[in-house]
C-alpha positions in Angstrom: 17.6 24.0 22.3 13.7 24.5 23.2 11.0 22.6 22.6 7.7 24.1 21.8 5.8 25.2 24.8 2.6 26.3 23.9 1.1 23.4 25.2 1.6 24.9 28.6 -1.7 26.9 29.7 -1.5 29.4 32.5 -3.6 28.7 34.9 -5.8 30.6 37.4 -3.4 30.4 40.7 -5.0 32.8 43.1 -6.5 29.6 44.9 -3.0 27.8 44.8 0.5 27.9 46.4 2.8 27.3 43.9 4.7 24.4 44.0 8.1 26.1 44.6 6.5 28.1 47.8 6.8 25.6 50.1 9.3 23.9 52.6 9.2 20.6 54.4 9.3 18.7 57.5 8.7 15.3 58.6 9.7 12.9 61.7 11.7 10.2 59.1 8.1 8.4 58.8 5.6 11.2 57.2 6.1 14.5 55.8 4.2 18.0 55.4 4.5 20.6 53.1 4.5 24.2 54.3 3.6 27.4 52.5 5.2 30.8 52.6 1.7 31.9 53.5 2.4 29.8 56.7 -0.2 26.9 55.6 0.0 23.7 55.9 -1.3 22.1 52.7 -0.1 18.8 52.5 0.1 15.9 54.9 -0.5 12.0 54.7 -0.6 10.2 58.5 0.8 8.3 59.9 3.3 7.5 57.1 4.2 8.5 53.9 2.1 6.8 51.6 -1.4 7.3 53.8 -4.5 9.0 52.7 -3.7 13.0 53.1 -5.4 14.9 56.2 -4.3 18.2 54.3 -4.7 18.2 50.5 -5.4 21.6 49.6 -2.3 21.3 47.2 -4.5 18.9 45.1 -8.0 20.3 45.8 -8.3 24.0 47.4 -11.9 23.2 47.7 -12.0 19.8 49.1 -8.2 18.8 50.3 -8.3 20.5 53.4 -5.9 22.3 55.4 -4.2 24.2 58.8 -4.2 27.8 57.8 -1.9 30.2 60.7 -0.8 33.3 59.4 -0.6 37.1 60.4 -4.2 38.8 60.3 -3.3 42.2 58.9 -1.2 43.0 55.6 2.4 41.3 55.9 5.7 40.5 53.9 6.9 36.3 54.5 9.9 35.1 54.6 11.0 31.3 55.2 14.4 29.7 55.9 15.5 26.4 58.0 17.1 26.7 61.3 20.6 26.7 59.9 21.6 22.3 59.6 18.4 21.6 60.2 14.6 20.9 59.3 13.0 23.0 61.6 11.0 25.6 59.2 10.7 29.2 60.5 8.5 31.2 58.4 8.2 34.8 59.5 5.6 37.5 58.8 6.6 41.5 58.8 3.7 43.6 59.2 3.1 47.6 60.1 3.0 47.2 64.0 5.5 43.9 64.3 7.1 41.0 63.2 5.8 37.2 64.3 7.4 33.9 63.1 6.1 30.3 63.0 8.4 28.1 63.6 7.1 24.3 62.0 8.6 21.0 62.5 8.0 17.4 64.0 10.3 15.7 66.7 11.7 12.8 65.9 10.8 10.2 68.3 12.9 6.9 69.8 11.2 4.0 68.1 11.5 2.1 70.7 9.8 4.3 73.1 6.9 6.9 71.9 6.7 5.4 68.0 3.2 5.6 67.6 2.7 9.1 68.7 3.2 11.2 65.5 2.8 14.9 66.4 3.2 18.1 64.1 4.1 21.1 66.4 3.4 24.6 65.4 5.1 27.6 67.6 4.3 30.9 67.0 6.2 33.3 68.5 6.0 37.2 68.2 9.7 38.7 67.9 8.5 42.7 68.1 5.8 44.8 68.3 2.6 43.2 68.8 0.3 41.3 65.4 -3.0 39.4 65.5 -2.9 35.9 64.2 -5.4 33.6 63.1 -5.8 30.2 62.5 -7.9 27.3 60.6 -7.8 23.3 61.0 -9.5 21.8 58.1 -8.6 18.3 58.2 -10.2 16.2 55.2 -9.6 12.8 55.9 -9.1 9.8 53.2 -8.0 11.9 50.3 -10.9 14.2 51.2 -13.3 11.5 50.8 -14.0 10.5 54.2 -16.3 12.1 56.7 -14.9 13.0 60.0 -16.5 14.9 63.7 -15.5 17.2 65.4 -15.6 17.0 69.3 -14.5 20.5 71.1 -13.3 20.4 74.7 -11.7 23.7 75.8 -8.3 23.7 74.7 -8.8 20.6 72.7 -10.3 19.3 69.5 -10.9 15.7 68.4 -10.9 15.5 64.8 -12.7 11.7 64.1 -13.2 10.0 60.9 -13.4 5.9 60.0 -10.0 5.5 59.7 -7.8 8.2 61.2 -8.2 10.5 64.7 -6.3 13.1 65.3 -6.2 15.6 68.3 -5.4 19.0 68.3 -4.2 20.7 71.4 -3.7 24.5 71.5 -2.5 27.3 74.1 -5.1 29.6 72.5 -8.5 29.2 72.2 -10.7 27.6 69.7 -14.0 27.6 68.3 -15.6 25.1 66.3 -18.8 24.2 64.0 -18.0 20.7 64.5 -16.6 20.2 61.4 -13.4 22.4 61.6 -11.9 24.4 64.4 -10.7 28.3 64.6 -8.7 30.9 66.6 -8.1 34.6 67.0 -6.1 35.8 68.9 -3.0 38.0 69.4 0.3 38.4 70.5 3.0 41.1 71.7 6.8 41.0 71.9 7.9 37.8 73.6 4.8 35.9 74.0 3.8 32.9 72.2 1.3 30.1 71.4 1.2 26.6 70.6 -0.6 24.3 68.1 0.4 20.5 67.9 -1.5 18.2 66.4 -1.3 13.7 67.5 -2.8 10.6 65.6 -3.9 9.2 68.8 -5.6 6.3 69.8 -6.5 3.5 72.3 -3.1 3.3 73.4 -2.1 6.9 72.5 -4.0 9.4 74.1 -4.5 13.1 73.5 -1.3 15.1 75.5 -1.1 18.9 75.9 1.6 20.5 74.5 2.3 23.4 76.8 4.9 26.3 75.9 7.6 25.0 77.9 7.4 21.7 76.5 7.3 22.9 72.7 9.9 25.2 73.1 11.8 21.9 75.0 10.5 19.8 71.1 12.1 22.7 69.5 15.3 22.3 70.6 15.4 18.9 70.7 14.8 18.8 67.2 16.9 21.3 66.4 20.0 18.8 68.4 19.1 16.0 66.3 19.1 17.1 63.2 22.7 18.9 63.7 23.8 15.6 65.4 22.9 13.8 62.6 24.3 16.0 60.1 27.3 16.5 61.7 28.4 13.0 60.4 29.1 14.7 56.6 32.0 14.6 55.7 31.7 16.8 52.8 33.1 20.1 52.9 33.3 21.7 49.2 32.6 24.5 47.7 28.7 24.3 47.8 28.1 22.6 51.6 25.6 24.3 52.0 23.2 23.0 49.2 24.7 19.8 49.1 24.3 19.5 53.1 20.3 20.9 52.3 20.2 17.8 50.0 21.2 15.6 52.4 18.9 16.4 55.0 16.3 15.8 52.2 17.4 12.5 51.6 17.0 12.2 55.4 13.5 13.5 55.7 12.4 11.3 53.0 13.4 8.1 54.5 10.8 6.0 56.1 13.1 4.6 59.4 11.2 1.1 60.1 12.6 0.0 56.8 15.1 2.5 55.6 13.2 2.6 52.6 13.9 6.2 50.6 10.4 7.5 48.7 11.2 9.0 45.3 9.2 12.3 47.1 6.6 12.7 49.5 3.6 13.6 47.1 1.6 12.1 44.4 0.5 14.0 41.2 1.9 17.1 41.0 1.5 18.0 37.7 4.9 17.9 35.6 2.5 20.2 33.0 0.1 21.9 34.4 -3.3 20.8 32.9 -1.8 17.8 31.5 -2.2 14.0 32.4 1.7 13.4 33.4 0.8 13.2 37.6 2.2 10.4 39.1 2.5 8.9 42.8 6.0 9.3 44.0 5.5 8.3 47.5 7.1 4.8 47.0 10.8 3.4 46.7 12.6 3.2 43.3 15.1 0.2 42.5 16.3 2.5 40.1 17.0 5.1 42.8 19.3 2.7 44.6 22.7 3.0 43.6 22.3 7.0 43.6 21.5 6.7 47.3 24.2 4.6 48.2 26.6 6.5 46.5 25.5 10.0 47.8 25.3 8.5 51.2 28.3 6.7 51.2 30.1 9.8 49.5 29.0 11.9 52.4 29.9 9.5 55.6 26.1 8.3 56.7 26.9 4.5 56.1 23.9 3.7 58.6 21.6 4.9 56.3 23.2 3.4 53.1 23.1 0.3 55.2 19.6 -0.1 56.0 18.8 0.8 52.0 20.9 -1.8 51.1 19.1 -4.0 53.7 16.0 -3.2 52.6 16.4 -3.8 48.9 18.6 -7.1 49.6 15.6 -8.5 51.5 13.4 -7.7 48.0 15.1 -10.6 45.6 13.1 -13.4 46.3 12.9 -15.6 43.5 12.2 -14.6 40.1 8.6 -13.2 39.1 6.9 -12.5 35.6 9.7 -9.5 35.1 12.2 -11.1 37.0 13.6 -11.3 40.9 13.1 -7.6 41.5 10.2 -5.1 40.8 10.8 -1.5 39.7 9.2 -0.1 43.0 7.7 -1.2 46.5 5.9 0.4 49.4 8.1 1.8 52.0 6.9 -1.6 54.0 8.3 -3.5 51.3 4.6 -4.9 49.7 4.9 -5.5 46.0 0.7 -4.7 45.3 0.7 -0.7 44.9 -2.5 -0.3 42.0 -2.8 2.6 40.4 -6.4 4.2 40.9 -7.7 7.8 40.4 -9.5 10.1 43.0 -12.2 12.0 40.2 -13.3 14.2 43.1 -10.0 16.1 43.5 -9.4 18.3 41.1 -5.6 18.8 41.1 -3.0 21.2 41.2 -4.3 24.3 39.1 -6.7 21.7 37.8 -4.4 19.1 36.4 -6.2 16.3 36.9 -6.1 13.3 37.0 -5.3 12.7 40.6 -3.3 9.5 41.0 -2.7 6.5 44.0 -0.6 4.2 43.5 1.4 3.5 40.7 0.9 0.9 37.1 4.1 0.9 36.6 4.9 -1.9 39.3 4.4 -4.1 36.7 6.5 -3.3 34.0 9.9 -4.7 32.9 12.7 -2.5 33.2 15.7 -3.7 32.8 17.5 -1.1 34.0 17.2 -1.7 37.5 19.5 -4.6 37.8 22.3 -2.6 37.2 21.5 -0.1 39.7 20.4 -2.7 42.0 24.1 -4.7 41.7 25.9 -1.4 41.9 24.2 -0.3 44.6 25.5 -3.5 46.4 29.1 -3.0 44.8 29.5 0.2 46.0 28.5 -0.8 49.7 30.8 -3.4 49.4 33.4 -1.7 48.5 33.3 1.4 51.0 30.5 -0.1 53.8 30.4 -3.9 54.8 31.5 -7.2 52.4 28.5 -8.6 51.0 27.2 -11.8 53.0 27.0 -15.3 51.4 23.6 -14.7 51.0 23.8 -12.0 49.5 26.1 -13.0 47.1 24.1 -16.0 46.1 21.3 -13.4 45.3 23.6 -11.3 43.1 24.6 -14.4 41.5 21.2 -15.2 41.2 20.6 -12.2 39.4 23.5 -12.0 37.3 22.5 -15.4 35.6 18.3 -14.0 35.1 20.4 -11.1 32.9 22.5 -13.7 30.8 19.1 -15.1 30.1 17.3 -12.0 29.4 19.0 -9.2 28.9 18.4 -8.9 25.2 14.5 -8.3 25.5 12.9 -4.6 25.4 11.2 -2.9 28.4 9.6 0.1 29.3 13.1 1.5 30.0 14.0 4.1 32.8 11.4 6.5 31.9 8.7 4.4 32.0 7.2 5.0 29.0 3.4 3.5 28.4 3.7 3.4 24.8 5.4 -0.6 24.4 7.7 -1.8 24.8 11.7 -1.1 22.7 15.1 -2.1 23.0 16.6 1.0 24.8 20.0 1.5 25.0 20.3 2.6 28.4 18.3 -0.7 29.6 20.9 -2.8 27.8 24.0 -0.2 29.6 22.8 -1.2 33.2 22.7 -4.6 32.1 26.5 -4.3 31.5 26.7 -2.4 34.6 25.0 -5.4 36.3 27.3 -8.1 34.9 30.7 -6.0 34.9 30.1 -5.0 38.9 29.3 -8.9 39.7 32.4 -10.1 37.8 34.5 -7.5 39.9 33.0 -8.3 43.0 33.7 -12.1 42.5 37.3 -11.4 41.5 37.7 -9.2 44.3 36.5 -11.2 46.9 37.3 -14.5 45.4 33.6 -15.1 45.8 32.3 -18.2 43.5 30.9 -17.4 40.1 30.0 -18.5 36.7 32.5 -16.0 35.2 33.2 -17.4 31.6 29.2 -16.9 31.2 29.1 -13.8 32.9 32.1 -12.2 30.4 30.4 -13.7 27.4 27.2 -11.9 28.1 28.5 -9.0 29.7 30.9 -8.6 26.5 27.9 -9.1 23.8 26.0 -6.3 25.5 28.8 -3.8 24.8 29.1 -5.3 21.4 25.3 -4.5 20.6 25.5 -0.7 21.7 28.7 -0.2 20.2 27.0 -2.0 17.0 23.5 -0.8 16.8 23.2 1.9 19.7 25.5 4.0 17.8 23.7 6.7 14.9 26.7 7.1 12.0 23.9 9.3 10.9 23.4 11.4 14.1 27.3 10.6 14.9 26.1 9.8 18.7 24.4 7.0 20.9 20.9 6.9 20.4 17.7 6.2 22.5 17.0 3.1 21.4 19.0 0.2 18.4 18.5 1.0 15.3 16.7 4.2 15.9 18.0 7.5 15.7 16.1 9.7 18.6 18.0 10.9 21.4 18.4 10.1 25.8 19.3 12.2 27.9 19.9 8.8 30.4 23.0 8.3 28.1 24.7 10.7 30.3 25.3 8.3 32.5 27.6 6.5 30.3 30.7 7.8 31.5 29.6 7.6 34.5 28.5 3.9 34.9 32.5 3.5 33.4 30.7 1.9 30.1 33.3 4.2 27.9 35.4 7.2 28.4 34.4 10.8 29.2 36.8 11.6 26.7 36.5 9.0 24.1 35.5 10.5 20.2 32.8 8.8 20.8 31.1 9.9 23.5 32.3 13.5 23.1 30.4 13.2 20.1 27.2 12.0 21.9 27.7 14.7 24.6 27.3 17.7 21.6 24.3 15.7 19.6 22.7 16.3 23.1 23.7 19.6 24.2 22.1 20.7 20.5 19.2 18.9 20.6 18.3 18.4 24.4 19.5 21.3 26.3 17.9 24.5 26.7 20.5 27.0 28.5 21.8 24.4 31.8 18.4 22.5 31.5 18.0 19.3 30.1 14.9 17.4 28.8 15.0 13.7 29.1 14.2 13.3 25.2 11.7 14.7 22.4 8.0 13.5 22.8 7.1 14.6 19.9 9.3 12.4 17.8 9.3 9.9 20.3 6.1 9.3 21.7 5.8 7.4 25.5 1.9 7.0 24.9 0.9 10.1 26.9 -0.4 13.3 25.8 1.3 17.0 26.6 4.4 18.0 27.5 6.7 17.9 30.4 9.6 20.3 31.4 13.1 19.7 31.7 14.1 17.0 34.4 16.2 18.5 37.1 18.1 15.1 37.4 19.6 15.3 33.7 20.6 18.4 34.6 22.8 17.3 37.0 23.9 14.6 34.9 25.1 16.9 32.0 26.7 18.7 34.8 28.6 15.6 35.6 29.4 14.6 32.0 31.1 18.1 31.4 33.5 17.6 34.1 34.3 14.4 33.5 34.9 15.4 29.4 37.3 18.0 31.0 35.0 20.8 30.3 34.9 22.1 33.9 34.2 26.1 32.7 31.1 24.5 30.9 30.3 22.2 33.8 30.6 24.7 36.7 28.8 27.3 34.7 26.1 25.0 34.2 25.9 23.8 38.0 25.7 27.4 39.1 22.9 27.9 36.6 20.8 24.8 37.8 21.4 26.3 41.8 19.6 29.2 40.8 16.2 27.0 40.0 16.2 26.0 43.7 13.5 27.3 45.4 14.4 29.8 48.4 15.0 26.7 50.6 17.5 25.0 48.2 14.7 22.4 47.5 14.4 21.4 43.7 11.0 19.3 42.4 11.5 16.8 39.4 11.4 19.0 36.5 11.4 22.9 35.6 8.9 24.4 33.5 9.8 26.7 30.1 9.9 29.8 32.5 11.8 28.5 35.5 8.7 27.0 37.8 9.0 24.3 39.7 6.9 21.3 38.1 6.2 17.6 39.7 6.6 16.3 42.8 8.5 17.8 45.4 11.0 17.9 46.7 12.5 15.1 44.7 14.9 12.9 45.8 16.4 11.8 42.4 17.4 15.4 41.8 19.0 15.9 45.2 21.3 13.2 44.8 22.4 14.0 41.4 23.1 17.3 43.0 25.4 15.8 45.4 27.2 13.5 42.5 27.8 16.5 40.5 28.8 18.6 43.5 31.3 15.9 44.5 32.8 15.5 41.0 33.1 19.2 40.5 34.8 19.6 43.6 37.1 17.2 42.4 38.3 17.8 39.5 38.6 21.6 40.1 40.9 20.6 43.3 
């Protein structure tokens, strides 16, 4: 099934990169997007959720950017240095081929953690090409003023908040508000751009040849090292090891906090209102993350998420002891504002900062949040006795308050219903706290806990089934359909194979997917209080996946997986949702998607032995 598309206008995109051309690299605190046409249009320093330096993604006017590319007539191509997140893009021309080779070393915290430096290597592999090269840093979202200061082989880029120095083995030029180079190289030579946030205590450094080349492989050693602790090794290692280093990019290592992506407002239609900032940390995301992590050996990581989002419940607030979302600090204040003199990706404005949804009640996120801690007790450490008092905590908020609506998982801003798949991870929440406590022995309210935990499953069973539609249904008493229900099975609420369910899984595969890809439900007949439309979302996709194999349907569920691998960019990267002719829409790379990719992978493997 298809839902109308004419909504979606093609825009004008000679000025943009699409948001599918691009790869990424970061130093586990910030991240940069890179273009097949070698520039660098996105970058937020020193940390993820920072005014951008490079914005020309949002603005290819006023966003700025660090152009280096091939000055004649070439062909691109980019890949990763295999098990890793060095990015190599490479330019064939007439007279030779040239590559750049863009990444960011990953510095010892406790030794160089304030230096944040983005290296850019160019190297010419045969013949001989002429490069050139552009910094256009626009500081603040583009909305702050900066110098420029020019001193042979360096440039000082200074605004009111930010200054960054650029060091280069070629030579630039500058009219004091950006800086340039020409210049050209032959088989064998190369040249070397790295840009610092310095400051008082971190001044401008040279990066010479030998020591980038030293950077590269450096890089290159930890990121194998680090991946070298998966223990997966199925069928499809190679994306599922792409999505974990994505997961590992997009962690912010003070914390271990995990951002939902490293942008803000790319457009999930293009010219439409749906553009949201991404560059924060989900609840809801939690239990995915320790399960993908756990699933594939990295415990350290799953341990400091799990750290981080114990260290959140701290009493109970106006929707309860957790929020949906926090900085990657852990701050609870992230306000939504817009930024009117950007005009967004193929004009899809509005461009968003922060995020309003901090304040809404979703109950949803107690489930994830008490399976996320489950699951890490079960395969990682025990849960401490503070921790346990927390859960506990928790658990008794949800006897209290469980039967209330929300804004549910997909945060609708059109009021508030009673959605079924809030009331689910309620159940999840309560069932994974009464095995815990038996488990462990661990002290408990558990005659309370049953009795709620056994009059949620009542309810959906009740009034979250359709007779009429013969499935589970979005919300009680309603009869529009959820493509979160496919987690179901999954969250162990009933079996993959029971009449039921099968039943569900077919209402949706008629009404919600369209070939492998799955919308998360109809806006048209049931409106979320926003206007346009959206593409399918990548993560439901995977989901069906899942729900196929686990209903025993494997031909259906591996035809389908192969299907959504082919909507990867040509790094393996997915955003958050695919538009009605196989783009990439939202922001990206997503890390919602990539660890439904790894849960389906994992399953799949699984059951096809």
């Amino acid at each position: 099934m298809a839902f109308d598309t004419t909504g979606f206008e093609q825009a004008d995109n000679s000025r943009y990169t699409p948001i599918s051309e691009h790869g990424l690299i970061g130093d586990l605190r910030t991240a940069a997007l890179v273009g097949t046409n070698g520039t660098i249009d996105w970058y937020c320093c020193p940390r993820f959720d920072a005014p951008s330096v490079f914005a020309s993604l949002l603005d290819a006017d006023r966003g700025g950017s660090f152009e280096l590319a091939a000055d004649v007539p070439t062909r691109t191509r980019q890949f990763y240095f295999p098990d890793t997140n060095v990015l190599i893009t490479r330019f064939f021309a007439a007279d030779g081929v040239a590559e750049i080779q863009d990444f960011m070393p990953v510095v010892d915290a406790s030794r160089d953690a304030a230096r944040h430096r983005l290296i850019r290597r160019v190297v010419c592999v045969r013949g001989t090409l002429p490069f050139r090269a552009r910094v256009a840093p626009r500081f603040g979202y583009g909305a702050e003023a900066h110098t420029t200061h020019l001193e042979g082989h360096t440039a000082l880029f200074r605004s009111p908040s930010l200054t960054l120095a650029l060091t280069a083995t070629a030579p630039l030029e500058s009219d004091g508000l950006d800086v340039w180079s020409h210049f050209k190289l032959i088989e064998g030579e190369s040249n070397v751009f790295a840009l610092d946030q310095i400051s008082d205590d971190v001044p401008p450094r040279p990066c010479l040849r030998a020591e980038a080349q030293e950077q590269a492989e450096a890089t290159v050693r930890f990121w194998r090292g680090w991946l070298a602790g998966s223990r997966y090794h199925g069928r499809w290692r190679e994306m599922v090891h792409r999505s974990a280093l994505v997961l590992k990019l997009l962690t912010y290592a003070p914390t271990g906090a995990i951002v939902a992506a490293p942008t803000t407002s790319l457009p999930e239609q293009i010219g439409g209102e749906r553009n949201w900032d991404y560059r924060y940390v989900w609840v809801r995301d939690a239990a995915f993350c320790i399960y993908a992590l756990l699933r594939l050996g990295f415990t350290s990581e799953a341990e400091a998420f799990t750290g981080f989002l114990c260290d959140r419940l701290r009493g109970a607030g106006e929707t309860g002891p957790l929020q949906i979302m926090y900085g990657i600090d852990g701050r609870g204040e992230l306000p939504e504002y817009k930024l009117p003199h950007l005009e967004g990706h193929l004009g899809s404005a509005p461009v968003r900062i922060g995020n309003a949804a901090t304040g809404q009640l979703q109950l949803d996120i107690y489930g994830a949040m008490i399976d996320s801690i489950y699951l890490y007790d079960k395969w990682g450490q025990p849960i401490s006795s503070t921790g346990w008092e927390e859960v506990g905590a928790v658990a008794d908020w949800l006897c209290e308050h469980w039967d209330q609506p929300d804004e549910g998982i997909w945060e609708t801003r059109a009021g508030r219903k009673d959605f079924v798949y809030s009331r689910l991870m309620c159940w999840v929440a309560l069932e994974r706290a009464i095995r815990m406590a038996n488990r462990r022995g661990l002290p408990a309210d558990l005659p309370r806990w049953r009795e709620s935990r056994d009059a949620i499953y009542r309810q959906i069973m009740q009034r979250g089934w359709s007779t009429e539609r013969s499935a589970f249904v979005q919300s009680l008493d309603d009869g529009e359909l959820d493509a979160a229900l496919l987690m179901m099975p999954m969250a162990k609420f009933i079996s993959p194979t029971d009449p039921r369910w099968l039943s569900t899984l077919d209402a949706l595969t008629a009404d919600l997917v369209s070939d492998s890809l799955v919308y998360r439900y109809n806006p048209t007949t049931s409106p979320d209080g926003l206007h346009g439309l959206e593409g399918t979302f990548s993560i439901c996709s995977f989901w069906y996946v899942e729900a196929l194999t686990r209903a025993g349907r494997l031909e259906e569920a591996r035809l389908a997986f192969e299907k959504m691998l082919t909507y990867a960019n040509h790094l393996g990267l997915f955003a958050e949702e695919i538009g009605p002719t196989g783009e990439q829409l939202g922001n990206f790379p997503q890390a919602f998607t990539h660890l439904s990719l790894i849960s389906a992978a994992f399953n799949l493997d699984r059951a096809l032995g």
